[in-house]
Structures are given as C-alpha cells and as structure tokens.
C-alpha positions in Angstrom: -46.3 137.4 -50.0 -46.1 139.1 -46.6 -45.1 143.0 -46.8 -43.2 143.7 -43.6 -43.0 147.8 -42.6 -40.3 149.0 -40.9 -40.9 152.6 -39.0 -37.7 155.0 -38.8 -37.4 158.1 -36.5 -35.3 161.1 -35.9 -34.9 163.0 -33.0 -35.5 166.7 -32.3 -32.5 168.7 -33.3 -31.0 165.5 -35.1 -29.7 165.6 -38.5 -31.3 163.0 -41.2 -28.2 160.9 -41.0 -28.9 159.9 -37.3 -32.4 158.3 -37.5 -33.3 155.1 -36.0 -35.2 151.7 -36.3 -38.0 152.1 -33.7 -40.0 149.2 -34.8 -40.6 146.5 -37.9 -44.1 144.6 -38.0 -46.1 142.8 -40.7 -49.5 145.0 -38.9 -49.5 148.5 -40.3 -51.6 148.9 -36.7 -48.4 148.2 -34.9 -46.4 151.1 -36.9 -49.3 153.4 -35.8 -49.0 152.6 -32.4 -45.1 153.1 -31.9 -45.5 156.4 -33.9 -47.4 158.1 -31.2 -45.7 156.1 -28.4 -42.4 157.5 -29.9 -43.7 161.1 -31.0 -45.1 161.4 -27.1 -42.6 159.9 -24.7 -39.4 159.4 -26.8 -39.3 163.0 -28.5 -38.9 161.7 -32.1 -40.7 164.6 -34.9 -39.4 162.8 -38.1 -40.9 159.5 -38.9 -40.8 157.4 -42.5 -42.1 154.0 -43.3 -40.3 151.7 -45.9 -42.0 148.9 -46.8 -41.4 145.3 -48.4 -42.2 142.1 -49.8 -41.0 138.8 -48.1 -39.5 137.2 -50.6 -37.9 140.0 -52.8 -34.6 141.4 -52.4 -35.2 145.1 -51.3 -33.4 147.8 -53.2 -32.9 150.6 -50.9 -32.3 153.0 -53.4 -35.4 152.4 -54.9 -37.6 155.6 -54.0 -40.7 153.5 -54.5 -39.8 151.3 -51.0 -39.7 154.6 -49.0 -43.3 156.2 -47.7 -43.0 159.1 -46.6 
C-alpha cells in the first residue's frame, strides 16, 4: 500500500479554522520541501501532516492520521 501525506498550513494571525492544503505527495521529501518554501516566501507558521494508506478509507477523526 502507498501512504500518501498531505501538508496543511496556517497563516500568521489566522485562526486554526482557516488552514490550507499546500501540498499532497507519496515522497515525505516533497512535504519537506514545500514546508520551507511555504514557511519562507508564503508566511505560513503552523504546519501539520496527516497521513494515509491508499486503499483504506480515512477517518478524519481518528487522531492517529494527524502528525503533528
């Protein structure tokens, strides 16, 4: 099974409600990479990755999907 990431953001002086999808990859390198790209030209300071299995139906209330 392929375990696709999917990298969220928020914006300075943006609640939690109001964060976006910056990127989704299968390459954990990729997520790294629009992290910093976001954190240095796109002024996002909160980031969270959730993660899943191809395949399974996700459950996003399921704590264990979201990395922090």
């Amino acid at each position: 099974m392929t375990t696709e990431y999917i990298l969220y953001g928020c914006k300075k002086n943006q609640p939690d409600y109001m964060e976006e999808i910056i990127c989704t990859s299968y390459n954990t390198l990729d997520i790294k990479k629009a992290k910093k790209f976001a954190k240095t030209y796109r002024q996002f300071v909160k980031f969270r990755v959730a993660t899943f299995k191809m395949g399974d139906m996700p459950n996003f209330n399921d704590r264990k999907l979201i990395n922090l």
